[in-house]
Backbone as CSV, one residue per row, in Angstrom:
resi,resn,N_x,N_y,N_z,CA_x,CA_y,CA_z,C_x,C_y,C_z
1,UNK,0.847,-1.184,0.000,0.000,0.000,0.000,0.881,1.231,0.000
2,UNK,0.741,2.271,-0.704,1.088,3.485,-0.850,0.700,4.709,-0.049
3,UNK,1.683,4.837,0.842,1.939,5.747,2.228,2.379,7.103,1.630
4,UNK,1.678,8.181,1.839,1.175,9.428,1.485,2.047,9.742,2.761
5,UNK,3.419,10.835,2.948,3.462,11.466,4.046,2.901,12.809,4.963
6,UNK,2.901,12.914,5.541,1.823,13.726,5.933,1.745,15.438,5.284
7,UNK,3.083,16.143,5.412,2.946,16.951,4.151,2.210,16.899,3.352
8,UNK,2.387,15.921,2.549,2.130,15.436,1.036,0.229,15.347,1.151
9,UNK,0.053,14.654,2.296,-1.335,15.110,2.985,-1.825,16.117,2.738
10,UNK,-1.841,17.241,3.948,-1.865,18.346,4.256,-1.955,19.035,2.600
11,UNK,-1.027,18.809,1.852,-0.911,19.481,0.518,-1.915,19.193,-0.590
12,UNK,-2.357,17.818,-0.535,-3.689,17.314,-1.134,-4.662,18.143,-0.839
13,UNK,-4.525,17.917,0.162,-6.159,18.142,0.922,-6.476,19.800,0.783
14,UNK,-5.436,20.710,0.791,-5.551,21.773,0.550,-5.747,22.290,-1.076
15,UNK,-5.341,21.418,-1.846,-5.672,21.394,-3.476,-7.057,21.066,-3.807
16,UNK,-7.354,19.924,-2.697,-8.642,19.310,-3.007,-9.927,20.658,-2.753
17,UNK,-9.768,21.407,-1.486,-10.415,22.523,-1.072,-10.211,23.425,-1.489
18,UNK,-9.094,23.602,-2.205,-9.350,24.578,-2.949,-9.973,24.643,-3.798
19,UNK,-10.115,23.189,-4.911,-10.561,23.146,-6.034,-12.074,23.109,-5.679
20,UNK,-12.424,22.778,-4.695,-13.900,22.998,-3.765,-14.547,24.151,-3.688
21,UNK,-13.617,24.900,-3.596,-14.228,26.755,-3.583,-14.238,27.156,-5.079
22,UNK,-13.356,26.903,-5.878,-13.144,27.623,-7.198,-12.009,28.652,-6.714
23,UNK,-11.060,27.863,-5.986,-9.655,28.745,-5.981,-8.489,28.244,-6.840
24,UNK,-8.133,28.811,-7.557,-7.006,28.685,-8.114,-5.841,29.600,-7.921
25,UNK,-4.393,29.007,-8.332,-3.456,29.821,-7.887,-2.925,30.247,-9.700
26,UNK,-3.428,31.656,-9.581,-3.142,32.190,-11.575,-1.492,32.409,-11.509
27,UNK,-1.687,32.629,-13.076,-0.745,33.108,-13.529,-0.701,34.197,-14.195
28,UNK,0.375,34.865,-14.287,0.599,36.431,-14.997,0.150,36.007,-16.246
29,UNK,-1.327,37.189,-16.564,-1.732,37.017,-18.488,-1.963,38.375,-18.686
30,UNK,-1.611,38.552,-20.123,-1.557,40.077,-20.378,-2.754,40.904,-19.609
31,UNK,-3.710,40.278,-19.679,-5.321,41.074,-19.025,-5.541,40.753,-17.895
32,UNK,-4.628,40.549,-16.993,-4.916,40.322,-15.266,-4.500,41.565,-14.318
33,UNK,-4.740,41.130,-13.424,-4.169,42.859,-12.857,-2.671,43.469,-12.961
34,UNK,-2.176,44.641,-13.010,-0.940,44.818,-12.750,-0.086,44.652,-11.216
35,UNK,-0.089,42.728,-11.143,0.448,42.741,-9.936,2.155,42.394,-10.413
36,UNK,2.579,42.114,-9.514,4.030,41.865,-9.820,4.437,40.408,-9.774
37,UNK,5.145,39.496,-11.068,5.461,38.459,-11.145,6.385,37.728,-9.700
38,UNK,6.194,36.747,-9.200,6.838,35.861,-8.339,7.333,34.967,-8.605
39,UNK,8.665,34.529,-8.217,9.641,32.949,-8.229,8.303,31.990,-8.336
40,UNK,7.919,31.938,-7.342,6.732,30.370,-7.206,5.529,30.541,-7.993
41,UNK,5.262,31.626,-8.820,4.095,32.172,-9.478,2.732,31.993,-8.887
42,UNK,2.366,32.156,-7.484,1.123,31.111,-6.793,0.416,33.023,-6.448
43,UNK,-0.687,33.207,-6.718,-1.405,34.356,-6.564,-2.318,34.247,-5.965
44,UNK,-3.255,35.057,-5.529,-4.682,35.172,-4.898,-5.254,36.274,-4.753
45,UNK,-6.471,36.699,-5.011,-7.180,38.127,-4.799,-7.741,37.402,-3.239
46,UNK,-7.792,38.946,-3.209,-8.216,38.920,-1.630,-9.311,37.827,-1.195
47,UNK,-9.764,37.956,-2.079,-11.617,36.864,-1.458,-10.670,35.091,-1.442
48,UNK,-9.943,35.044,-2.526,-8.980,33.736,-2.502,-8.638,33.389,-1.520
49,UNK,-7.787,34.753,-0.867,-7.081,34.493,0.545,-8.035,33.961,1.572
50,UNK,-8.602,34.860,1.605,-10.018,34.882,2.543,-10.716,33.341,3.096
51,UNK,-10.685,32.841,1.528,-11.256,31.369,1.901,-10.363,30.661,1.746
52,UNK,-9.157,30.562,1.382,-8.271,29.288,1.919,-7.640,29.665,3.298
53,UNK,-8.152,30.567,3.890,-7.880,31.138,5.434,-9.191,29.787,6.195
54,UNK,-10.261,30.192,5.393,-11.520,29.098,6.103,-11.384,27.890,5.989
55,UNK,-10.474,27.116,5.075,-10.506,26.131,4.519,-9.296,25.579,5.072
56,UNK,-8.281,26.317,5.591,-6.779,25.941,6.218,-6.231,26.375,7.417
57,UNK,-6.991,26.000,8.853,-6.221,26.430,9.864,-4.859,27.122,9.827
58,UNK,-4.169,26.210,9.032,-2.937,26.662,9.601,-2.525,27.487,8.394
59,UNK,-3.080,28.230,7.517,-2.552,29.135,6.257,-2.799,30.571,7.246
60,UNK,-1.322,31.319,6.908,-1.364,32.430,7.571,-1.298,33.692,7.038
61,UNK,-1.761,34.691,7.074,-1.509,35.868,6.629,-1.263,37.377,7.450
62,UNK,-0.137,37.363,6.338,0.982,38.819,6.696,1.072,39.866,5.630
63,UNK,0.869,40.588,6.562,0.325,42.471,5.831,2.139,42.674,5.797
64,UNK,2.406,43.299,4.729,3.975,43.967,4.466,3.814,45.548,4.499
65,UNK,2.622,45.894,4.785,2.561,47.543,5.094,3.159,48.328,5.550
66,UNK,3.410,49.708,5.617,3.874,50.472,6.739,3.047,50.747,8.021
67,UNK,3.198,50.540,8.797,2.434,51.279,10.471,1.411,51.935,9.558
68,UNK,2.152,53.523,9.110,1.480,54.378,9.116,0.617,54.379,8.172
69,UNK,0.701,53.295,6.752,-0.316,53.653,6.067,-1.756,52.449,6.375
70,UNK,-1.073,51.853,7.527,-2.224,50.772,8.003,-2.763,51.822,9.050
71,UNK,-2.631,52.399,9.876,-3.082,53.245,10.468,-4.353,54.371,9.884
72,UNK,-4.164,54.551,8.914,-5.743,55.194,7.997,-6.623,54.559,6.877
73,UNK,-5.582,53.153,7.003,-6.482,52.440,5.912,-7.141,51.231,5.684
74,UNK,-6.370,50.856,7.518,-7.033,49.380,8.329,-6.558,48.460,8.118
75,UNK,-7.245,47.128,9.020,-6.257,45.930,8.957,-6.976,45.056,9.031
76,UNK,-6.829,43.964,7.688,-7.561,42.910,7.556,-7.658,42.026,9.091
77,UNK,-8.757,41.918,9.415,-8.872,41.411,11.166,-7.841,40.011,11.004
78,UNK,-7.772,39.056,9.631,-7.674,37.683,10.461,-5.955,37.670,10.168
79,UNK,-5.300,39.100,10.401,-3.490,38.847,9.640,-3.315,38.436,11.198
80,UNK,-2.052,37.298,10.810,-1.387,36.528,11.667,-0.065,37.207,11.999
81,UNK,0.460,37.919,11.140,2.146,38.600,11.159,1.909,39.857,10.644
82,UNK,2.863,41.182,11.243,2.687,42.029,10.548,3.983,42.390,10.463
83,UNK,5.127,42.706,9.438,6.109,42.942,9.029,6.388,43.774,7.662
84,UNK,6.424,45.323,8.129,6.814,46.114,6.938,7.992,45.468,6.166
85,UNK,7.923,45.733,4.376,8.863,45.479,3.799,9.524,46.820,3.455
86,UNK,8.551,47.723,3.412,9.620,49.202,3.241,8.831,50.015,4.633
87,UNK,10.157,50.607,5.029,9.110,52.058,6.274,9.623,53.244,5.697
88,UNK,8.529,54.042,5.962,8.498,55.372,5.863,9.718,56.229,6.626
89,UNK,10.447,57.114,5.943,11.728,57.619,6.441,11.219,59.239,7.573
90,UNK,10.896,58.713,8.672,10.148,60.320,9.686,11.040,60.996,9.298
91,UNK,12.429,60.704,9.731,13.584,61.577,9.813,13.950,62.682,8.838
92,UNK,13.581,62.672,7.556,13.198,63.369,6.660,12.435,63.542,6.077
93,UNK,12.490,64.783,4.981,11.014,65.035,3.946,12.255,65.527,2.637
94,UNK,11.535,64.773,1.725,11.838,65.075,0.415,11.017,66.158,-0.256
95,UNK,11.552,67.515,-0.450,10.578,68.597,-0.623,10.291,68.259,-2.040
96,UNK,11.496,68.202,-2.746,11.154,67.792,-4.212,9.447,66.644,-4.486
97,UNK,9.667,65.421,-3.851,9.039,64.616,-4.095,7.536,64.857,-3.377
98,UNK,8.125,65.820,-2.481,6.377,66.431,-1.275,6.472,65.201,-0.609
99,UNK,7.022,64.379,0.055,7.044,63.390,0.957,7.739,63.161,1.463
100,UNK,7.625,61.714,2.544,8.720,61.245,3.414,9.236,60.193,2.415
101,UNK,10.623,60.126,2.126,11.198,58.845,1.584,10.762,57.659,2.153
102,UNK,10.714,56.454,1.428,10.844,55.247,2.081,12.150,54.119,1.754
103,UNK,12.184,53.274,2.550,13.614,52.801,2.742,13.507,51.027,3.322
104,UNK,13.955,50.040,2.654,13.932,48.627,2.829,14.325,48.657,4.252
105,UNK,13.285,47.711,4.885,13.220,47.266,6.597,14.312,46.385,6.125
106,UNK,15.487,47.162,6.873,16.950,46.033,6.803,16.104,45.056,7.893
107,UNK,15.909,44.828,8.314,15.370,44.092,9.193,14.227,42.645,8.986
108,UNK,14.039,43.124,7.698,12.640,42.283,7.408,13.094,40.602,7.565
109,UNK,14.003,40.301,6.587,14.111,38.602,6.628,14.478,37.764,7.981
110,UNK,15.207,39.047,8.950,15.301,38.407,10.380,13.715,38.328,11.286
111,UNK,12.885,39.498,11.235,11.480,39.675,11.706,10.756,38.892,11.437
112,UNK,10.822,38.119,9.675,9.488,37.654,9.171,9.819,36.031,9.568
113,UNK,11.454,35.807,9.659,11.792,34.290,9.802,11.582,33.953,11.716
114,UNK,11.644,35.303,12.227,11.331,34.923,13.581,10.068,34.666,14.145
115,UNK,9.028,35.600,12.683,7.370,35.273,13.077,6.893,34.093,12.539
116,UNK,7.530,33.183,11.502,7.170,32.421,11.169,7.478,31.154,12.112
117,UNK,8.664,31.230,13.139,9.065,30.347,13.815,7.874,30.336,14.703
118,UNK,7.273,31.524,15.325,6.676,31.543,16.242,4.674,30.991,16.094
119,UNK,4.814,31.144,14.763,3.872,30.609,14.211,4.092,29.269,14.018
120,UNK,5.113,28.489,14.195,5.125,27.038,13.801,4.674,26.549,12.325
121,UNK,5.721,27.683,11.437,5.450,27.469,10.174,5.904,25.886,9.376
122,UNK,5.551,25.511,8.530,6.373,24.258,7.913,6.645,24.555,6.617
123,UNK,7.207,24.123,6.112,7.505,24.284,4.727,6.343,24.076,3.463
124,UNK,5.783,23.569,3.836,4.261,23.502,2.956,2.982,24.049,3.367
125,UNK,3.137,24.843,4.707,2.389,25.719,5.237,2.033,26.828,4.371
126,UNK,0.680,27.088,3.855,0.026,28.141,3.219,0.225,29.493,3.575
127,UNK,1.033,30.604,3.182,1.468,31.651,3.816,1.013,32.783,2.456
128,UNK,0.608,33.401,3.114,-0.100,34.503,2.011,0.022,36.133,2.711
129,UNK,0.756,36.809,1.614,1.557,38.367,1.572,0.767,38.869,1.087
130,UNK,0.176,39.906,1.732,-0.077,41.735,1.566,0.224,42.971,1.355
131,UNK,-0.220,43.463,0.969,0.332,44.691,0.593,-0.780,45.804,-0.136
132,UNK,-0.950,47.107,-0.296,-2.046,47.632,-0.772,-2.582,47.356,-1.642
133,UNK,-1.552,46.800,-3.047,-2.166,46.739,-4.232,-1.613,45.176,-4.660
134,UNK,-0.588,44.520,-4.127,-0.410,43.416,-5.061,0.719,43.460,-5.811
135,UNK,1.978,44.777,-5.614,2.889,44.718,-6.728,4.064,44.955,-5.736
136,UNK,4.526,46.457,-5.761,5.827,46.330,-4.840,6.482,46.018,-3.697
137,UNK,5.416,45.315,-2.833,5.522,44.969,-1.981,5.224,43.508,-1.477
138,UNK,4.392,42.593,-1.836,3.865,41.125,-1.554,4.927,40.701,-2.170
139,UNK,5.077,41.044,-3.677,5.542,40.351,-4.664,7.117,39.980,-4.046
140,UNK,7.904,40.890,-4.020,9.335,40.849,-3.453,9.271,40.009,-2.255
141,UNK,8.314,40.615,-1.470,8.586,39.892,0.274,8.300,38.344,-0.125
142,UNK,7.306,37.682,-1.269,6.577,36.560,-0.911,8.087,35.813,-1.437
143,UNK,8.718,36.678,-2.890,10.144,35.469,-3.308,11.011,35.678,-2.295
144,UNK,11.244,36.560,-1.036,12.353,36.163,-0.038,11.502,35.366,0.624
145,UNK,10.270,35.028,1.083,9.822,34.044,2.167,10.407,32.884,1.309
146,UNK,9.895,32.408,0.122,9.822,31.351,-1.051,11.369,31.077,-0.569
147,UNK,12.736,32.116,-0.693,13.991,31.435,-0.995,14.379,30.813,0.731
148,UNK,13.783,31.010,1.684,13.730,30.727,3.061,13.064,28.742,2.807
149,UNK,12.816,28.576,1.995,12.321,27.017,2.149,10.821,26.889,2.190
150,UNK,10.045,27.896,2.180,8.507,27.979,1.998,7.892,27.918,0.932
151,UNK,7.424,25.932,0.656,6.879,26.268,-0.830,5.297,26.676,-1.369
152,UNK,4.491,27.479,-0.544,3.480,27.313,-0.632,3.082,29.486,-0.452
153,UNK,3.703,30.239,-0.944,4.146,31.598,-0.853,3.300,32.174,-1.238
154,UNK,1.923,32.894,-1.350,1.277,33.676,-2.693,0.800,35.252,-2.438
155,UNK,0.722,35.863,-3.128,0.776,36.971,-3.281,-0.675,37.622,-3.896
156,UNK,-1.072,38.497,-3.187,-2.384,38.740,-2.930,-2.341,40.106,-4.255
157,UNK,-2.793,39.349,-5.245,-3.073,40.203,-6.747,-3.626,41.467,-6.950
158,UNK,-4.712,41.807,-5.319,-5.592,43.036,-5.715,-5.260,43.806,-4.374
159,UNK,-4.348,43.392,-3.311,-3.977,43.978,-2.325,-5.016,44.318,-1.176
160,UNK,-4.697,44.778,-0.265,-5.593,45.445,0.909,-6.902,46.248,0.189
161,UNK,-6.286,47.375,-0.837,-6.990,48.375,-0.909,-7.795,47.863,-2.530
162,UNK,-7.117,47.440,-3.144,-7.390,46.964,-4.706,-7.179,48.076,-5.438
163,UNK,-8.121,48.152,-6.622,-7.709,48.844,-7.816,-8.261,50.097,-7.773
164,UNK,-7.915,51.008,-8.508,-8.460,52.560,-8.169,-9.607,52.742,-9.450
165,UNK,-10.090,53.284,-9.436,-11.471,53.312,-9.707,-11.032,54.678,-10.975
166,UNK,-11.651,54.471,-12.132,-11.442,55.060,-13.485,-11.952,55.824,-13.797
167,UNK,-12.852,56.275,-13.385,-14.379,57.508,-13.615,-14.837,57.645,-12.658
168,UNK,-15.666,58.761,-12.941,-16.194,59.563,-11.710,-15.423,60.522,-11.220
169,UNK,-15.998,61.170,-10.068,-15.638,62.138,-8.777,-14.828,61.428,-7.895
170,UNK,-14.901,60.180,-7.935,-13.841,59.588,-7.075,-12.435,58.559,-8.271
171,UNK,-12.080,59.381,-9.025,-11.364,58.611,-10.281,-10.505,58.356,-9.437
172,UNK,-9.065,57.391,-9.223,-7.800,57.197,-8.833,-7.949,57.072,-7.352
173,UNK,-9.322,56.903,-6.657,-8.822,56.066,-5.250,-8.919,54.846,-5.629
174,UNK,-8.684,54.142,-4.613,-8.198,52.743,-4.674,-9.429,52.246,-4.186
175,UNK,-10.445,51.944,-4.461,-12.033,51.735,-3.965,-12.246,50.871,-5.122
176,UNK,-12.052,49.393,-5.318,-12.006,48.549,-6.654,-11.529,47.315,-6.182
177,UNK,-12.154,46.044,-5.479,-11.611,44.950,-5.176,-11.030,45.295,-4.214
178,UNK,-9.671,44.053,-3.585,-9.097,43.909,-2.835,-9.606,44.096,-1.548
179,UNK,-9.160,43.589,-0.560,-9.739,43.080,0.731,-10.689,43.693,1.225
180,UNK,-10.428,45.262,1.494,-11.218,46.182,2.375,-12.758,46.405,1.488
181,UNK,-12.112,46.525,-0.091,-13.640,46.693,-0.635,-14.597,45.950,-1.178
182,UNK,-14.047,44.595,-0.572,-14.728,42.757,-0.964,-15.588,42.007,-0.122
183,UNK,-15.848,43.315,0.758,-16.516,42.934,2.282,-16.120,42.156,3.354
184,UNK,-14.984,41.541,2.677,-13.697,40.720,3.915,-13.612,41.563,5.221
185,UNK,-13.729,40.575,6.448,-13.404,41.427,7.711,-12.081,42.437,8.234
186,UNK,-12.353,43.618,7.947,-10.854,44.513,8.292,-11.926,45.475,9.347
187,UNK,-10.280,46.295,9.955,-11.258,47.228,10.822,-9.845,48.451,11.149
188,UNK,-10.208,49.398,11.658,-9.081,50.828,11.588,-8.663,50.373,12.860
189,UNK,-9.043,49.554,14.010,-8.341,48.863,15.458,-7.546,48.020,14.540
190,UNK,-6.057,48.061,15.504,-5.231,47.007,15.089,-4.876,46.202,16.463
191,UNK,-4.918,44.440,16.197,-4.311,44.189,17.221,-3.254,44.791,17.971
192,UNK,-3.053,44.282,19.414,-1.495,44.800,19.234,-0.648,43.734,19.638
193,UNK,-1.263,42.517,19.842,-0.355,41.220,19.042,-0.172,41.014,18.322
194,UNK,-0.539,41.740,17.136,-0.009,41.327,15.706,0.869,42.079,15.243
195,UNK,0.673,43.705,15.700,1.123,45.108,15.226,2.479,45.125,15.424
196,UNK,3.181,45.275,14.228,4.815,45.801,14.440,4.784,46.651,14.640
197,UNK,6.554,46.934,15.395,6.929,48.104,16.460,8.627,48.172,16.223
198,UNK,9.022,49.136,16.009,10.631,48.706,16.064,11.053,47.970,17.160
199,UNK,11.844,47.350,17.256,12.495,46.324,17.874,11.823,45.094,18.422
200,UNK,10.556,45.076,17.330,9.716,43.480,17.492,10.516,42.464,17.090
């Protein structure tokens, strides 16, 4: 008889439920959103995430935001990790640019490998990256989780906020899919077991 190891389990059974919902993990096609290509190519719009969250105890999800722009724009209730991939630079203002620079969390691959320990991640553990929209931020963080030994990485296509909206009085907000506008549970309270802090 042919002994399935338990991974290999776990990994079925999560294909099988997925294929149960009508989740699939896409691929980059000219007419999909402008998210950003990944090593493991494994994607998900927010509602995706959402239900292989219902469907997989142990699939976790981590916002790569800054503090501050989760701070006015909320936080999906069920994130497990929160680890900026870029922070906002206080210390200065770029007058040219009218903003604060931002600058790679030297810090990130030590933070995200210490939250995953603490999560009792496995290597075929379902781990799914955030970010507002799905491009400069999931995408990068999900291929450093991926080169860490995590084969199961995906990257959330329409982001927190999703796509910005083309017409109208409200042209170019971000009010178009993605988590917050898919009716998925978020809220402007952030844990503060989840919430990064410098020297988390």
């Amino acid at each position: 008889m042919h002994k399935v190891c338990p991974t290999a389990r776990r990994s079925l059974s999560v294909a099988i439920a997925a294929a149960a919902i009508g989740w699939t993990a896409v691929t980059q096609a000219e007419d999909a959103p402008a998210y950003r290509e990944t090593q493991l190519g494994l994607y998900v719009t927010a509602e995706e995430a959402y239900e292989l969250m219902q469907q997989d105890d142990e699939a976790l999800l981590i916002d790569v935001r800054d503090p501050i722009e989760i701070k006015f724009t909320g936080f999906a209730e069920p994130t497990d990790i929160h680890v900026p991939w870029v922070l906002a630079d206080r210390t200065q203002f770029d007058a040219d640019a009218k903003t604060w620079p931002i600058a790679r969390n030297p810090d990130f691959a030590a933070q995200i490998s210490a939250a995953l320990d603490q999560h009792n991640a496995e290597e075929s553990t379902p781990i799914i990256v955030m970010c507002r929209s799905g491009a400069t931020r999931s995408a990068p963080a999900a291929d450093l989780i991926a080169e860490m030994g995590y084969s199961e990485v995906y990257s959330v296509s329409d982001g927190f906020e999703g796509g910005k909206l083309e017409e109208g009085d409200s042209a170019g907000v971000r009010a178009r899919n993605g988590w917050r506008n898919s009716g998925l549970p978020w809220s402007y309270e952030i844990d503060p077991d989840v919430a990064w802090h410098e020297g988390k």
